[in-house]
PATI-563442 format. One record per residue: residue in one letter; chain; x, y, z of N, C-alpha, C in turn. Coordinates in steps of 0.02 Angstrom, whole numbers, plus 50000, padded with zeros to 5 digits. Layout:
N
 rest kette   n_X   n_Y   n_Z  ca_X  ca_Y  ca_Z   c_X   c_Y   c_Z
    A     A     X     Y     Z     X     Y     Z     X     Y     Z
...
! end
This chain:
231
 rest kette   n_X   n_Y   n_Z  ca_X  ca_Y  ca_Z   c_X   c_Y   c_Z
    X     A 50042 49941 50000 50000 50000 50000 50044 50062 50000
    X     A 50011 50119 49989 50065 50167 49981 50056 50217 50045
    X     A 50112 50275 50045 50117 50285 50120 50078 50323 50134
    X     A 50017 50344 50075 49966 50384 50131 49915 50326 50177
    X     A 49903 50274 50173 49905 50243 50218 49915 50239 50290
    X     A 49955 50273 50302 49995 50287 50343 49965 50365 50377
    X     A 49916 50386 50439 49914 50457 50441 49984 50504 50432
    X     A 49947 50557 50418 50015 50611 50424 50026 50617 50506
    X     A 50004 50640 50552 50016 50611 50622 50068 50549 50624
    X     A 50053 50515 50625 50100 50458 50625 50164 50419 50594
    X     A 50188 50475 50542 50208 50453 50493 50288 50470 50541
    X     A 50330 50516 50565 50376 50524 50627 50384 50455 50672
    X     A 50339 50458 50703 50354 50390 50729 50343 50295 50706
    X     A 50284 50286 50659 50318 50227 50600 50395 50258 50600
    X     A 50416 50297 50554 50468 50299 50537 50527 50283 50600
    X     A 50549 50304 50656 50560 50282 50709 50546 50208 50725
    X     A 50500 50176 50720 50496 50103 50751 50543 50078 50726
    X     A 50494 50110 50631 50541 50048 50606 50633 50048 50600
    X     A 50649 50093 50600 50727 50098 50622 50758 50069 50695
    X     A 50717 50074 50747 50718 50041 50807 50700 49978 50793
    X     A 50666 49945 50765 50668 49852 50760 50705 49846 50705
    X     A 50753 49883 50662 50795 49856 50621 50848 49836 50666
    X     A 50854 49888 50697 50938 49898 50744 50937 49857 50798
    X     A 50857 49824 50835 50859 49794 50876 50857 49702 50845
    X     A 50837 49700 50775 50859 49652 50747 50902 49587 50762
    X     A 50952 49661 50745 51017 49623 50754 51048 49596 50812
    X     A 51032 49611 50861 51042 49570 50921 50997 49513 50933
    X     A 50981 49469 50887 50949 49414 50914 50998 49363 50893
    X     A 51028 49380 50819 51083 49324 50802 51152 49352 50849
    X     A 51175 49401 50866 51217 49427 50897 51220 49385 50979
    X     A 51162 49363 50990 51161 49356 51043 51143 49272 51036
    X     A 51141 49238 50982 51132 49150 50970 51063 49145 50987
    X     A 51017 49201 50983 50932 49186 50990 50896 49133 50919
    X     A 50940 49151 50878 50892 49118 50818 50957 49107 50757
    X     A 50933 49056 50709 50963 49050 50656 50925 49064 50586
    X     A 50973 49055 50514 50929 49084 50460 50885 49136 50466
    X     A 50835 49139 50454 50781 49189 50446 50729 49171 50518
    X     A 50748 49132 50543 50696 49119 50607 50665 49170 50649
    X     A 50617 49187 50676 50639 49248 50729 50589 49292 50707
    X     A 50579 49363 50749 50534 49418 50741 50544 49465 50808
    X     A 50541 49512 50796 50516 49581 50844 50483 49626 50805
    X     A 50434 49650 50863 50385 49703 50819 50365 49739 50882
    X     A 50342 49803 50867 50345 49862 50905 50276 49903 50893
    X     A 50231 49907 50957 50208 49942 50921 50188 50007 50929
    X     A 50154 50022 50879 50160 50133 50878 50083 50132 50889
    X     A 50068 50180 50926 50022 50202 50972 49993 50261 50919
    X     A 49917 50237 50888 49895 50291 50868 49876 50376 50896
    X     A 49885 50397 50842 49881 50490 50856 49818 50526 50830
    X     A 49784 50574 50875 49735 50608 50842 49665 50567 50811
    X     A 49662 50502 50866 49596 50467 50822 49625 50402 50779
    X     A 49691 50388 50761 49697 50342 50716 49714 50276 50762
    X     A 49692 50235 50723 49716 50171 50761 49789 50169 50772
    X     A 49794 50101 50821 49857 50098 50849 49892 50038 50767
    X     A 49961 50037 50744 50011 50007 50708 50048 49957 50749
    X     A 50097 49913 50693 50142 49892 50742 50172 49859 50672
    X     A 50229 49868 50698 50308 49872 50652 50339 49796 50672
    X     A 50350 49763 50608 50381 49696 50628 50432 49668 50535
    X     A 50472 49628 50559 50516 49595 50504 50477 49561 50447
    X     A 50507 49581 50384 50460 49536 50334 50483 49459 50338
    X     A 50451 49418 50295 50452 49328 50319 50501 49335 50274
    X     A 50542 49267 50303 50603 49240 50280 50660 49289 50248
    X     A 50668 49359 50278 50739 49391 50252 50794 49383 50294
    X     A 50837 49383 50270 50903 49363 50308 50916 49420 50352
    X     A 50947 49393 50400 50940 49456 50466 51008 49507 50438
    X     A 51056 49494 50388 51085 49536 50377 51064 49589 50322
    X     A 51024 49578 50299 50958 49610 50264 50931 49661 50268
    X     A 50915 49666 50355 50844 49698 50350 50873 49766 50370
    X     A 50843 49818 50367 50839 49889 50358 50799 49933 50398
    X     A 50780 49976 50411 50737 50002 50426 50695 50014 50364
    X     A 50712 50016 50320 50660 50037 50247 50639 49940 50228
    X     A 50664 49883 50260 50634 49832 50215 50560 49816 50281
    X     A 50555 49860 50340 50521 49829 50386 50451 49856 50341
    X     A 50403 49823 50393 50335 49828 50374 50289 49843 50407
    X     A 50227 49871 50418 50189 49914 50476 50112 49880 50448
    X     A 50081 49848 50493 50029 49821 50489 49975 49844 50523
    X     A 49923 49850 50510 49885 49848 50559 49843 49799 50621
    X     A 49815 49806 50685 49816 49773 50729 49793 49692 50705
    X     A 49738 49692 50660 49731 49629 50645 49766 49585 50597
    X     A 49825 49594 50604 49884 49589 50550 49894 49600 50475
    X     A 49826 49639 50454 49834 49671 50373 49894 49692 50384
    X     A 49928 49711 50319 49959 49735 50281 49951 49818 50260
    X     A 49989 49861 50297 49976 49938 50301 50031 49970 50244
    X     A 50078 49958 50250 50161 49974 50217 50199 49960 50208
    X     A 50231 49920 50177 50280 49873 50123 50297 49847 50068
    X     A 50351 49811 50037 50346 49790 49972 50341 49720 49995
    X     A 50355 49694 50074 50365 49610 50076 50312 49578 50103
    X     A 50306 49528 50127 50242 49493 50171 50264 49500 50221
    X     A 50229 49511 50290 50237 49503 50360 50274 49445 50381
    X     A 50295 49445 50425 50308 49393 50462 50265 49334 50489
    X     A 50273 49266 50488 50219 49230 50481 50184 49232 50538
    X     A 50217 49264 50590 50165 49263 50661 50166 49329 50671
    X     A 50149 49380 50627 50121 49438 50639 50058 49442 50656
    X     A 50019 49372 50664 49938 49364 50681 49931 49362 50754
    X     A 50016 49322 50797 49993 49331 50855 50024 49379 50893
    X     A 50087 49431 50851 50096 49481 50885 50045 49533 50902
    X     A 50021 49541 50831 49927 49579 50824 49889 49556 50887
    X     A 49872 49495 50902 49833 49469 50961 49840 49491 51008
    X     A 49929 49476 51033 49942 49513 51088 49950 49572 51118
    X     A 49957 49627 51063 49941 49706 51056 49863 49727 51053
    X     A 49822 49670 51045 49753 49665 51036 49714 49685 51103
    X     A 49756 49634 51160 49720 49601 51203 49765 49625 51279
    X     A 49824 49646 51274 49868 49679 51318 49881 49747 51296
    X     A 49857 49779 51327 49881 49862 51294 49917 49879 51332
    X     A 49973 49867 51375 50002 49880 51423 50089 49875 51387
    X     A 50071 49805 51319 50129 49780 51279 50148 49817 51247
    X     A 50198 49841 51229 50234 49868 51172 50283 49855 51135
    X     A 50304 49782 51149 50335 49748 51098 50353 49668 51139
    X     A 50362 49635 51077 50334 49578 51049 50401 49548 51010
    X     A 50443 49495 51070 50491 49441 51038 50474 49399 51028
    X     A 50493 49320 50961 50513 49270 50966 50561 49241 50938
    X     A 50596 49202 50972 50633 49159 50941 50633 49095 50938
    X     A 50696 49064 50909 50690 48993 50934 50768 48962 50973
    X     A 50768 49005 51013 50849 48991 51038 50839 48932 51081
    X     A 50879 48899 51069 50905 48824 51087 50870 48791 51162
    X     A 50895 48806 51212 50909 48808 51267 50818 48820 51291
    X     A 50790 48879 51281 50722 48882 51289 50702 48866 51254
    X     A 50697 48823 51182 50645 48777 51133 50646 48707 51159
    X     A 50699 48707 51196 50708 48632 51221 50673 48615 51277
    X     A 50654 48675 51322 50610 48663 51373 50537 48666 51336
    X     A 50515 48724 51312 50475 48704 51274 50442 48650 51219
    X     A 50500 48609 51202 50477 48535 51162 50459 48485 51225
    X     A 50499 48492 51282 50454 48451 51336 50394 48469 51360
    X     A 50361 48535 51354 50308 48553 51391 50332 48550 51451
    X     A 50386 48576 51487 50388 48577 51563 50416 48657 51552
    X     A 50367 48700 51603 50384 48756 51644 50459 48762 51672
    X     A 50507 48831 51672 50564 48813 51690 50570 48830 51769
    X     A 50587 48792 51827 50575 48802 51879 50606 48867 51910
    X     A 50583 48905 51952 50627 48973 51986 50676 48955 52025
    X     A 50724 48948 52012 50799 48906 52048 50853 48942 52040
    X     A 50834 49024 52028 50919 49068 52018 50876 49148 52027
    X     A 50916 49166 52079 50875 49242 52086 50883 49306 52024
    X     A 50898 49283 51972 50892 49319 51917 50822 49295 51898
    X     A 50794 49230 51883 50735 49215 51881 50700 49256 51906
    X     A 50691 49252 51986 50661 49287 52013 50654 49359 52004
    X     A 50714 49383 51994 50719 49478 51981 50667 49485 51925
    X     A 50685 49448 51865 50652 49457 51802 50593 49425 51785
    X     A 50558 49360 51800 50513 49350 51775 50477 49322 51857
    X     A 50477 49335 51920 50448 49326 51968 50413 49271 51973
    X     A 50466 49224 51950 50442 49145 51958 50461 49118 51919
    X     A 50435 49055 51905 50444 49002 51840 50418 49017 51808
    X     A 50431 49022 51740 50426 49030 51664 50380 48985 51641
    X     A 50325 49014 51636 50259 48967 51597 50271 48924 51536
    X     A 50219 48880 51522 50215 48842 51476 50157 48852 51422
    X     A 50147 48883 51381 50106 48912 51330 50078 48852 51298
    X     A 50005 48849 51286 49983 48786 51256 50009 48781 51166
    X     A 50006 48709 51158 50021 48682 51073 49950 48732 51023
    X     A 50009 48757 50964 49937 48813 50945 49987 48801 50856
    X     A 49937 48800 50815 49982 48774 50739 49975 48870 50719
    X     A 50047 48880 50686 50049 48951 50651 50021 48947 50599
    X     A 49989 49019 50602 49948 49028 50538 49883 49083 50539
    X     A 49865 49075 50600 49789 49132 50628 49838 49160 50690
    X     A 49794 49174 50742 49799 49204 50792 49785 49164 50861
    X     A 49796 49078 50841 49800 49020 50889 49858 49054 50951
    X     A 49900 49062 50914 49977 49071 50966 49965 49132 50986
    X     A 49958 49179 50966 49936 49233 51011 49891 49228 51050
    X     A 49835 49196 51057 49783 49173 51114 49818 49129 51177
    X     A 49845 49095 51144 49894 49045 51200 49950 49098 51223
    X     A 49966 49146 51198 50013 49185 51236 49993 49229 51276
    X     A 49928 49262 51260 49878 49302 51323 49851 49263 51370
    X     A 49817 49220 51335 49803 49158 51408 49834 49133 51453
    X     A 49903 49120 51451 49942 49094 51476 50008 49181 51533
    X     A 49986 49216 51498 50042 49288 51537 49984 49315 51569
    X     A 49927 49335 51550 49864 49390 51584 49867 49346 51657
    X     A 49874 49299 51679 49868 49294 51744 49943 49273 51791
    X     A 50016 49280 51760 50075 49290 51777 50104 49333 51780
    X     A 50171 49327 51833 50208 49398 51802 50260 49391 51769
    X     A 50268 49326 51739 50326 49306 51689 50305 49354 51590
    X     A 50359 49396 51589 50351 49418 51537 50370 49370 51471
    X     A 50382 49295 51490 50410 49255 51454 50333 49195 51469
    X     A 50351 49154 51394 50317 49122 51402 50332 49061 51330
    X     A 50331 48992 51376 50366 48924 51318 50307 48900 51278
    X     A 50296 48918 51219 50233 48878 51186 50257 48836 51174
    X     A 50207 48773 51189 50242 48696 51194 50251 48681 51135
    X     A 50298 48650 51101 50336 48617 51045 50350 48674 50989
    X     A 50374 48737 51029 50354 48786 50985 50416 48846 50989
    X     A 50431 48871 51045 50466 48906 51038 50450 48958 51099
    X     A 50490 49009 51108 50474 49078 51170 50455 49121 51144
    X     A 50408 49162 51177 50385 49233 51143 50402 49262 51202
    X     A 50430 49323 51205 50413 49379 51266 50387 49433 51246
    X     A 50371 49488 51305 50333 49514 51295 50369 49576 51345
    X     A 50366 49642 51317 50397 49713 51384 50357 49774 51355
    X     A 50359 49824 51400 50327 49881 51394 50373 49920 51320
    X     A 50411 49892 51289 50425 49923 51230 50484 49859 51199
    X     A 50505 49871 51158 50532 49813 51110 50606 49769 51143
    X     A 50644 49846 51170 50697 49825 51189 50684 49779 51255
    X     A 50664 49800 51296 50637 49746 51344 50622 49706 51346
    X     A 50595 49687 51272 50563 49617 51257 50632 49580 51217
    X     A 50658 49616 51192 50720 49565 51184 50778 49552 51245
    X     A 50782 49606 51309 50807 49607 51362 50788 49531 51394
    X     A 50719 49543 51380 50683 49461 51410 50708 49406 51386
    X     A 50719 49401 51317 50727 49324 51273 50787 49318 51286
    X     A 50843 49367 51296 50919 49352 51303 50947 49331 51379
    X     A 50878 49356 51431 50888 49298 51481 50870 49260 51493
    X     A 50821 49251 51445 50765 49182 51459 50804 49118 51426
    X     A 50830 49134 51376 50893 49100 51356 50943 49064 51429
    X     A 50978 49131 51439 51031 49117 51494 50999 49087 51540
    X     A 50955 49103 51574 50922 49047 51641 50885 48973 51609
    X     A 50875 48967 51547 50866 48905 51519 50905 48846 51526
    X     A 50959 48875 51490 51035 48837 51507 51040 48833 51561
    X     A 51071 48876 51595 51077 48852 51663 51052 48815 51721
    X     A 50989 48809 51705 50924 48779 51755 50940 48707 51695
    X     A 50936 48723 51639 50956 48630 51619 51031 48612 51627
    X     A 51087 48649 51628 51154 48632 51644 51144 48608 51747
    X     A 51105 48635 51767 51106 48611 51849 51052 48537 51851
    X     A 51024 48533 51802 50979 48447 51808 51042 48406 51795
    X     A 51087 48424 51769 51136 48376 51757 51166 48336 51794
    X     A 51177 48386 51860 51230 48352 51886 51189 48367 51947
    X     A 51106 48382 51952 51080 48338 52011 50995 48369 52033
    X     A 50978 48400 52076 50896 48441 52086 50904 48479 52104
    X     A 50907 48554 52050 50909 48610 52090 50877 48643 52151
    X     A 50875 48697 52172 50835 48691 52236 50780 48751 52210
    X     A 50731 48744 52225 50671 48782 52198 50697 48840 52260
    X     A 50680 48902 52239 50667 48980 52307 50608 48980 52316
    X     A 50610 48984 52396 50541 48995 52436 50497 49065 52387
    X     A 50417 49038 52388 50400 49107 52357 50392 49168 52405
    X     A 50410 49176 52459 50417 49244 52513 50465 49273 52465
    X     A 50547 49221 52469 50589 49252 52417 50585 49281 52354
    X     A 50581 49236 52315 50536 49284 52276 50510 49330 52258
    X     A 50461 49341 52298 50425 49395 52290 50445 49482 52295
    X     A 50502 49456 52360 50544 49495 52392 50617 49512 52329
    X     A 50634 49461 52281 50674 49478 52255 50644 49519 52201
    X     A 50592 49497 52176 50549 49530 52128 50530 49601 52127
    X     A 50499 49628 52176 50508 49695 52210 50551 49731 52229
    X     A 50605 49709 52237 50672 49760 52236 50673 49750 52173
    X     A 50695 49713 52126 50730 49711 52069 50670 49760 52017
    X     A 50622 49772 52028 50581 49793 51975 50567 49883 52014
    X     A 50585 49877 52091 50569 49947 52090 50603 49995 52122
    X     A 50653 49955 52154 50738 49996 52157 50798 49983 52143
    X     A 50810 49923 52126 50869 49914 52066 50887 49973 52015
    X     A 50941 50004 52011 50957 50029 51963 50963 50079 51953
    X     A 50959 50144 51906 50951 50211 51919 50885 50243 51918
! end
């Protein structure tokens, strides 16, 4: 479609996203989140003056050394097609869902990094056994129900499964991790530890039963880490 599509209001910040999920792109292979073309972040832009809300995400199958801020694509909430020359990303149906149904979200990871697809092909939740867990996702890491890509299955299983947690992460079973943060970078902040405490919580089954943290702890680590940690 062409860019009047796009309000004049809004046209400053599209432009902005999409340069912010190009650049944030690149830290998913940078960081061993995904291989080939696997993968997605999308961001989304908050309508102006009456217009609906957008959201900015990677076209399907381009190589991550590829993408641009000019090859991204801006859809609207029910995953039409607003501005591009490529097709969306194939689960731009359940990033849409989850910008649908959480308005609180503002951006929207997945990958398929190793370590968390592997918990996820078992369907087992990853237990809270390292106080980074706790800081960041205030517990064990859910298990997102089996949902086939294609509609907005996996995005339902990803609201169903976070609207009543405070894990911004979440394992769709045989499927892969999505996270979820109040804006994009956060949401990849999420997948690059959801990664690291993956491994590690399966590098400690190895060599015996980790020890689960009391949830007092918890809770307690959770609340410092989210509301005086830091600057």
């Amino acid at each position: 479609m062409p860019d009047k599509a796009i309000p004049e209001s809004m046209r400053v910040a599209v432009d902005n996203a999409k340069a912010h999920v190009a650049e944030l792109h690149a830290m998913l292979p940078r960081w061993e989140l995904v291989v080939w073309t696997a993968g997605n972040i999308s961001q989304r832009v908050k309508g102006i003056a009456g217009a609906p809300d957008l959201l900015v995400i990677k076209p399907s199958g381009v190589y991550y050394d590829h993408l641009t801020a000019e090859t991204m694509v801006v859809c609207d909430l029910a995953g039409n097609l607003v501005e591009g020359d490529q097709t969306p990303s194939s689960d731009t149906a359940a990033h849409a869902y989850v910008y649908r149904h959480m308005p609180e979200v503002n951006g929207v990871v997945h990958t398929h990094s190793t370590y968390a697809a592997a918990w996820a092909a078992r369907g087992e939740e990853i237990p809270c056994v390292l106080t980074m867990m706790a800081d960041e996702f205030g517990g064990a890491i859910p298990v997102g129900p089996f949902a086939i890509i294609g509609d907005d299955s996996i995005g339902r299983g990803i609201v169903e499964t976070l609207t009543a947690h405070r894990s911004p992460a979440v394992l769709m079973r045989n499927h892969g991790p999505f996270t979820i943060g109040k804006d994009p970078k956060s949401a990849v902040k999420t997948a690059v530890l959801l990664e690291e405490v993956a491994r590690a919580v399966h590098i400690s089954r190895q060599l015996g039963t980790p020890h689960e943290i009391p949830q007092p702890a918890i809770d307690a680590l959770y609340e410092r880490y989210q509301n005086v940690y830091g600057q």
